[in-house]
LODOTOR-133831 format. One line per field, with one value per residue: residue in three letters; x, y, z of N, C-alpha, C in turn. Coordinates in nm, 4 decimals. Atoms other than C-alpha are relative to their C-alpha. Example, Ala and Ser with C-alpha at 12.3 -4.5 7.8 and 13.67 -1.06 7.14 Angstrom:
resn = (Ala | Ser)
nX = (0.0890 | -0.0820)
nY = (-0.1190 | -0.1190)
nZ = (0.0000 | -0.0060)
caX = (1.2300 | 1.3670)
caY = (-0.4500 | -0.1060)
caZ = (0.7800 | 0.7140)
cX = (0.0900 | -0.0770)
cY = (0.1200 | 0.1090)
cZ = (0.0000 | 0.0730)
This chain:
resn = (Unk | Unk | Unk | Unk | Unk | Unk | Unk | Unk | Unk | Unk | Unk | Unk | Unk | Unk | Unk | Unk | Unk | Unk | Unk | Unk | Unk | Unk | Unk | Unk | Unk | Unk | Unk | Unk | Unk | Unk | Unk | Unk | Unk | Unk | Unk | Unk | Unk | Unk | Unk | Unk | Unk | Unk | Unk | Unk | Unk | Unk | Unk | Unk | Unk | Unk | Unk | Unk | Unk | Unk | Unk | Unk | Unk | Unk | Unk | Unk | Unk | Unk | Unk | Unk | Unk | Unk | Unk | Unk | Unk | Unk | Unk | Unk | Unk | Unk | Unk | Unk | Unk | Unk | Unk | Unk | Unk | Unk | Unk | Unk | Unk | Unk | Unk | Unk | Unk | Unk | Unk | Unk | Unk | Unk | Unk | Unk | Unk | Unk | Unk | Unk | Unk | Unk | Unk | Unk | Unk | Unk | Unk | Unk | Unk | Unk | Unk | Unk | Unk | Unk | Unk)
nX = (0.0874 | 0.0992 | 0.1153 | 0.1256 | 0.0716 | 0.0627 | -0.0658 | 0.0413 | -0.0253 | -0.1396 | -0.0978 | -0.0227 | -0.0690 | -0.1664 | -0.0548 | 0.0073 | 0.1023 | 0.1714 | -0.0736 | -0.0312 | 0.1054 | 0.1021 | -0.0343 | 0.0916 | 0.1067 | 0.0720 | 0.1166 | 0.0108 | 0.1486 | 0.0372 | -0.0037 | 0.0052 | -0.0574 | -0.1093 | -0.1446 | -0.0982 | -0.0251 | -0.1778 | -0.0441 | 0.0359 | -0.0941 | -0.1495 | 0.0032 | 0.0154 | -0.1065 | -0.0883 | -0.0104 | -0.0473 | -0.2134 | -0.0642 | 0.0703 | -0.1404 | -0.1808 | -0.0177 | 0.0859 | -0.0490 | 0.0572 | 0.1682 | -0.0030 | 0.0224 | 0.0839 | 0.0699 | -0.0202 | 0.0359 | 0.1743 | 0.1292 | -0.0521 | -0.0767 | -0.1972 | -0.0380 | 0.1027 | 0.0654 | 0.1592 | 0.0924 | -0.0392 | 0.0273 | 0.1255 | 0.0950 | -0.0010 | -0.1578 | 0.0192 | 0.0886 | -0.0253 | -0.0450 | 0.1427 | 0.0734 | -0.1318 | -0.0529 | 0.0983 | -0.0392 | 0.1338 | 0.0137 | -0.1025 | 0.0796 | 0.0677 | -0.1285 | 0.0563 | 0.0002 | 0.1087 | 0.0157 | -0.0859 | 0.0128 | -0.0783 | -0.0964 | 0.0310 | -0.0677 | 0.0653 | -0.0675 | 0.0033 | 0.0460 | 0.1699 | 0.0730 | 0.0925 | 0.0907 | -0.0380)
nY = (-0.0716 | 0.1152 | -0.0592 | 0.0676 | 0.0669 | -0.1334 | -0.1107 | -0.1089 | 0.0530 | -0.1106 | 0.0627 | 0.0449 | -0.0558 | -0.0413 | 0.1507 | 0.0997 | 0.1536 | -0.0465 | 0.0292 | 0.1359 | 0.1485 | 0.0496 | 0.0990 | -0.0364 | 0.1319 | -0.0055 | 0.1206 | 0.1103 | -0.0378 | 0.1078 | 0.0988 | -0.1088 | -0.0220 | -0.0547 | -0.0020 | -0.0916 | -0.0217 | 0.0032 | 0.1221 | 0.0504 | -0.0740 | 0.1172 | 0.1227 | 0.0286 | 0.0071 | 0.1168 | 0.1033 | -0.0452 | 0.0081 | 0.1099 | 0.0633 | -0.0746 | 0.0078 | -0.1579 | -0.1318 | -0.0608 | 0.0402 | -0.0441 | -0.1680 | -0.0383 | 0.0277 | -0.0980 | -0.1405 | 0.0325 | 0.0303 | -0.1042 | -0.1586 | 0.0143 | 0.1026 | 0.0654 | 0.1214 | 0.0315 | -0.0565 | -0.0973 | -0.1743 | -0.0072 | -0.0614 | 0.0778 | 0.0655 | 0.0941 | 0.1386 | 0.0409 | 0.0421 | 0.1625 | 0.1014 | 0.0401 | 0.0459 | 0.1407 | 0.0893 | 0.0569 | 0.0629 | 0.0027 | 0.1215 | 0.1348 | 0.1016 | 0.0214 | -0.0302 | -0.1335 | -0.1023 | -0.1377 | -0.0807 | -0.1401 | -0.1111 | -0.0227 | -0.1053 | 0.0109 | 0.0604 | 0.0163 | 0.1370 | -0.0538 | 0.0349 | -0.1163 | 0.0194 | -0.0937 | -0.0257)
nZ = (-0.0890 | -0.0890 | -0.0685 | 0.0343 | 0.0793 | 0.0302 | -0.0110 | 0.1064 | 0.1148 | 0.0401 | -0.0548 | 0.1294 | 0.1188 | -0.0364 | -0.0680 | 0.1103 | 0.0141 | 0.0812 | 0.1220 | 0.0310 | -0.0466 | 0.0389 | 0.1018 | 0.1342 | 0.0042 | 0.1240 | -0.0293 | 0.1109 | 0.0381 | 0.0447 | -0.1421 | -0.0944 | -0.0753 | -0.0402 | 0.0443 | 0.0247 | 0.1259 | -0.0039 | -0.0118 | 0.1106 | 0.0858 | -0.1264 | 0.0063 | 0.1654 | -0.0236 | -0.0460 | 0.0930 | 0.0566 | -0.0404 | 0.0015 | 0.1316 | 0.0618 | -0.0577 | -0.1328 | -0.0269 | 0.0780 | 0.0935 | -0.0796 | -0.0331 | 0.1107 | 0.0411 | -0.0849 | 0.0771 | 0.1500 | -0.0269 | -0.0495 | -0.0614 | -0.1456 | -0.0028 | -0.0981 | 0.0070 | -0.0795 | -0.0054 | -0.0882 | 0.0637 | 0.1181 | 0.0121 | 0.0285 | 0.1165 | 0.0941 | -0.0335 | 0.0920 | 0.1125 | -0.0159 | -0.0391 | 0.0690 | 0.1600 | -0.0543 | -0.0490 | -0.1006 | 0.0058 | -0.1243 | -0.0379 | -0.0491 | 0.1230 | 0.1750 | 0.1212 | 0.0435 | -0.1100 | 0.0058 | -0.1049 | -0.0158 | -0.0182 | -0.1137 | -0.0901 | -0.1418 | -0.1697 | -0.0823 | -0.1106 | -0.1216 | -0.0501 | -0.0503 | -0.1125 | -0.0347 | -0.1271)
caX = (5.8815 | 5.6671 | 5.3434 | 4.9708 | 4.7730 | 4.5397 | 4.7237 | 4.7272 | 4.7190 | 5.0507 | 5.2188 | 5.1390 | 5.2306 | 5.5514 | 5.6436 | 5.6075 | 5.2617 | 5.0008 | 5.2876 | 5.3968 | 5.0578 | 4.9139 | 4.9139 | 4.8371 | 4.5488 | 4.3969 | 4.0626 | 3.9740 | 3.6144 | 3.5528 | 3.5971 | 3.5841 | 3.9048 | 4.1741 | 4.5456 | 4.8400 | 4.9428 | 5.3561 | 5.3054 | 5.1319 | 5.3942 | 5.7078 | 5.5956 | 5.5614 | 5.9080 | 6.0751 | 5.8919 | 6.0302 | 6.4110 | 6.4088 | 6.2470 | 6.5107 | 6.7952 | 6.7961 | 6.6965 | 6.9086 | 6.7332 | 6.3890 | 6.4803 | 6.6109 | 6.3083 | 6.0964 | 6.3090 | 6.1989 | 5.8368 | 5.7254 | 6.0269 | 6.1071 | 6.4606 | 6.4194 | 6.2312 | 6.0496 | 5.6663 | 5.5972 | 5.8795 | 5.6588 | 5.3582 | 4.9786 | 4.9928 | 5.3111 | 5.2049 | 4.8514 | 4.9979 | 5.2294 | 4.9291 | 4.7560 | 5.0836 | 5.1539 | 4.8375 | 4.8900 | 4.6327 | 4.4444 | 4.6902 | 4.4474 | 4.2742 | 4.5631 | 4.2535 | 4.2212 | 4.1070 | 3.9455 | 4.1608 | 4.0215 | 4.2595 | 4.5469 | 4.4786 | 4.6182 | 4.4481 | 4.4895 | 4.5775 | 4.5101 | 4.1561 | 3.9665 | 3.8800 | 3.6897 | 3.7551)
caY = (7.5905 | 7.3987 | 7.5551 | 7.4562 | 7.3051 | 7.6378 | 7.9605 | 8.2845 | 8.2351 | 8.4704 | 8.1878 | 7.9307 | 8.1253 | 8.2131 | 7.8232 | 7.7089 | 7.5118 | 7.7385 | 7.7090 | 7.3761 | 7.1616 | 7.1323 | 6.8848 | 6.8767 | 6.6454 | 6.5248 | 6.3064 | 6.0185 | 6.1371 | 5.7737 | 5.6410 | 5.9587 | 5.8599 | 6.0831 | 6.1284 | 6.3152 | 6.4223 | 6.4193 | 6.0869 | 5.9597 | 6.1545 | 5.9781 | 5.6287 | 5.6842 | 5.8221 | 5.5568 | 5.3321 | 5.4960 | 5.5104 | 5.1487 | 5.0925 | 5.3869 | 5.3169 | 5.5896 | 5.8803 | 6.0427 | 5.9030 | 6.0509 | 6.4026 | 6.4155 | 6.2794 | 6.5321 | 6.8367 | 6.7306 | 6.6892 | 6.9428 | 7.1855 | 7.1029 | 7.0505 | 6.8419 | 6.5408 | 6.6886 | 6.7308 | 6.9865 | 7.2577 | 7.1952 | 7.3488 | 7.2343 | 7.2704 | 7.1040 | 6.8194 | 6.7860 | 6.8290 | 6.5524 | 6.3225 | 6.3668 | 6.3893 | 6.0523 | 5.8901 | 5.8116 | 5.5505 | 5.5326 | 5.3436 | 5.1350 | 4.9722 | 5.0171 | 5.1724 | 5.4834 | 5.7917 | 6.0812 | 6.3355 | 6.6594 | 6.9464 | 6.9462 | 7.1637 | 7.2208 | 7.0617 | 7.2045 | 6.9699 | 7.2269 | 7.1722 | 7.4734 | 7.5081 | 7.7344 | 7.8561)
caZ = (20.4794 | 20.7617 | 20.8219 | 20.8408 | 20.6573 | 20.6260 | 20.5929 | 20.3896 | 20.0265 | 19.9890 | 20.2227 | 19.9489 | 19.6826 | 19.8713 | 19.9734 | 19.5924 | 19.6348 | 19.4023 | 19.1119 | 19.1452 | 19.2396 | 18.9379 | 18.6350 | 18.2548 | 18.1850 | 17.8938 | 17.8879 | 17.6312 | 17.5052 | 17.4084 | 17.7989 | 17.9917 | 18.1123 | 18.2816 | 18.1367 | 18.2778 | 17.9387 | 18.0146 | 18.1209 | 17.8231 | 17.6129 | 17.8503 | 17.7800 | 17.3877 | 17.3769 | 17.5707 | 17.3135 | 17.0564 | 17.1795 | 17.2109 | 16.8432 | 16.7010 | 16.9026 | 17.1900 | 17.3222 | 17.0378 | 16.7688 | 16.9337 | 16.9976 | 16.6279 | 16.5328 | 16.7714 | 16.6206 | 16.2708 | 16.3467 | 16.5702 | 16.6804 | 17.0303 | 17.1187 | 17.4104 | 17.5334 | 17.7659 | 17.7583 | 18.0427 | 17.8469 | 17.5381 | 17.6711 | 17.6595 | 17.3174 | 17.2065 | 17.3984 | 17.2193 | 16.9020 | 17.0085 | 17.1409 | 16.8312 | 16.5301 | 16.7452 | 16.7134 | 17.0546 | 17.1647 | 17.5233 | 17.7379 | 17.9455 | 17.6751 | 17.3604 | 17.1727 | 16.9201 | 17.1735 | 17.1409 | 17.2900 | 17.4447 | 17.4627 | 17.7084 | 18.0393 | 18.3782 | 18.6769 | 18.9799 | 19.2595 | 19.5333 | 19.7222 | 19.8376 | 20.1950 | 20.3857 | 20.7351)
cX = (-0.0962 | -0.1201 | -0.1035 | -0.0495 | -0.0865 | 0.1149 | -0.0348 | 0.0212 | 0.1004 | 0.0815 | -0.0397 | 0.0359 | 0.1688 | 0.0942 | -0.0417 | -0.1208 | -0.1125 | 0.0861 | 0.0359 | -0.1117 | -0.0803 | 0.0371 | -0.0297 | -0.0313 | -0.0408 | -0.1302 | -0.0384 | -0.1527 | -0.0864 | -0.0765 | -0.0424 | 0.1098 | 0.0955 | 0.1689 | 0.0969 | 0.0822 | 0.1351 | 0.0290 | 0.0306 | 0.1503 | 0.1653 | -0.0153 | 0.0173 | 0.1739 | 0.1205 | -0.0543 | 0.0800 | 0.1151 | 0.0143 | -0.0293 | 0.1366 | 0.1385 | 0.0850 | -0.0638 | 0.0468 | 0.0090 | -0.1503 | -0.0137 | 0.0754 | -0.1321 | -0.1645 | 0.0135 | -0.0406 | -0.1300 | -0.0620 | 0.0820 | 0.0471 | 0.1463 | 0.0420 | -0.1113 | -0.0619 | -0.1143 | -0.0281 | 0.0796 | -0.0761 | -0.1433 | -0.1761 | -0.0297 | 0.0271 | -0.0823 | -0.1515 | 0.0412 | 0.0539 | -0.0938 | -0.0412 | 0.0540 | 0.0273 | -0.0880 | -0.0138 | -0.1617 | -0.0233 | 0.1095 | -0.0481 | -0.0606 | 0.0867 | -0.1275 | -0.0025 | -0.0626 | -0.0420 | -0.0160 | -0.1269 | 0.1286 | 0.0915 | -0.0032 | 0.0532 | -0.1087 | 0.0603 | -0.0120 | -0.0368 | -0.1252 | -0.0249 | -0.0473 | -0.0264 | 0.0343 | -0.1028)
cY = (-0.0988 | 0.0793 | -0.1490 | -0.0374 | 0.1419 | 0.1342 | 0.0922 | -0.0601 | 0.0478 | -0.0968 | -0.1279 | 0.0186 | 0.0042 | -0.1448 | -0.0662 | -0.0315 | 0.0971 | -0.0332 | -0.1287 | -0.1454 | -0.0168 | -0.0897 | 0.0211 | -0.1156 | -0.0267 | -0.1277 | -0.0508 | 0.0499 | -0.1671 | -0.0856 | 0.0632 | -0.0776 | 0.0903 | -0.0368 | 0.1089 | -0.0087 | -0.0298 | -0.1653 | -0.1181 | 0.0321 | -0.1180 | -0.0957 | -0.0201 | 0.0083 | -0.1321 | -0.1505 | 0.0174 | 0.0723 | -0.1026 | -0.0330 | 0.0766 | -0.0219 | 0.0793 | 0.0955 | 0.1109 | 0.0018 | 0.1019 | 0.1304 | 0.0279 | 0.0505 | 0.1422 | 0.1453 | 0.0417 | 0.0364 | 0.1047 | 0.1301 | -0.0014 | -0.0446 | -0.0327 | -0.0702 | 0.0414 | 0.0717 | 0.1040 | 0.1637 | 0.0120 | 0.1122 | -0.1118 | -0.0101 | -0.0784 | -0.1045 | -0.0467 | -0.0298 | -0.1216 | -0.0987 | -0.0141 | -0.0460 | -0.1400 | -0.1254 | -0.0852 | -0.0566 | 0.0019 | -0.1132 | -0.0875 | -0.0827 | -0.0127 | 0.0269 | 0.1186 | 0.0914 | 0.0852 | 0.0859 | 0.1490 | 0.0888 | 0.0004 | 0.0951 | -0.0586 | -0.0310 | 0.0695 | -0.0403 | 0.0622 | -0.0212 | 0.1192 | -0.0260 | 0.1133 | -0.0295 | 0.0870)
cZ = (0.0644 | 0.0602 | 0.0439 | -0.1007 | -0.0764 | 0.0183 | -0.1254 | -0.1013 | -0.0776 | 0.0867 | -0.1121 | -0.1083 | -0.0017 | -0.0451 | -0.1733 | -0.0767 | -0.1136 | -0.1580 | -0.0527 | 0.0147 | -0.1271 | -0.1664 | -0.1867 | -0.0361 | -0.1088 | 0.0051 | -0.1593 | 0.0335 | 0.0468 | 0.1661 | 0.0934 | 0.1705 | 0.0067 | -0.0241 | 0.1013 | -0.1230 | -0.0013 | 0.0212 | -0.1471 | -0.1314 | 0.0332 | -0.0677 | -0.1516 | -0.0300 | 0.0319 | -0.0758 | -0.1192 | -0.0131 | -0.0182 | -0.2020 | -0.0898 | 0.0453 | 0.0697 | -0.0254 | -0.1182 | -0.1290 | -0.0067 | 0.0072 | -0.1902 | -0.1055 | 0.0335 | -0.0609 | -0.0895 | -0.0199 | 0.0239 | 0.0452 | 0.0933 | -0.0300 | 0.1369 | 0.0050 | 0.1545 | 0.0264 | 0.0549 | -0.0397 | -0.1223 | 0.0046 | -0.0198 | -0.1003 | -0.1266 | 0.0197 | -0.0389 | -0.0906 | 0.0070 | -0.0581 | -0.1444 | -0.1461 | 0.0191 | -0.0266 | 0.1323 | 0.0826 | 0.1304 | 0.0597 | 0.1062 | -0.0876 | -0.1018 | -0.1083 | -0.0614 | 0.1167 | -0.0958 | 0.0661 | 0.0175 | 0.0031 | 0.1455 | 0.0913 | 0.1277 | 0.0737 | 0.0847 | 0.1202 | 0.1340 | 0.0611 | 0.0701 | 0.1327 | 0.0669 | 0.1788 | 0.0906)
């Protein structure tokens, strides 16, 4: 769909964008920095394929742990993917130090404007 930029908020809804724009975030107390949580999740994973010996090592490992039966963060929910984060000890990934995680929540990427 090719509109405007501004339009009803039932033609965004329609065209995808109120469902699909928004992210799940998680912020490091310690730094007050900003995470997309799936990412953070992604990168641990793909450390932990090469260390086990694939992706089919990882999703065993995942089933075992927490229940999911797939490797992928955003079907787990915001609270899979905390538990993750935190069963993982998964450390800030700009610095490589312990965080302290807030709670996994959707962002959303839309911006409010006024007409």
């Amino acid at each position: 769909m090719d509109s405007t930029i501004l339009a009803h908020p039932t033609t965004r809804q329609a065209s995808g964008h109120l469902a699909g724009f928004s992210d799940a975030l998680i912020d490091d107390k310690k730094t007050g920095q900003r995470f997309r949580a799936d990412k953070i999740i992604e990168e641990s994973i793909s450390a932990k394929a090469e260390r086990f010996g694939g992706e089919d090592s990882v999703l065993k490992y995942v089933k075992e742990k927490y229940g999911f039966e797939n490797l992928s963060p955003e079907a787990w929910g915001n609270e899979g993917m905390h538990a993750f984060i935190l069963g993982e000890k998964l450390k800030n990934p700009s610095n490589g130090k312990d965080a302290d995680w807030t709670d996994v929540r959707q962002f959303n990427l839309m911006l409010n404007t006024h007409l």
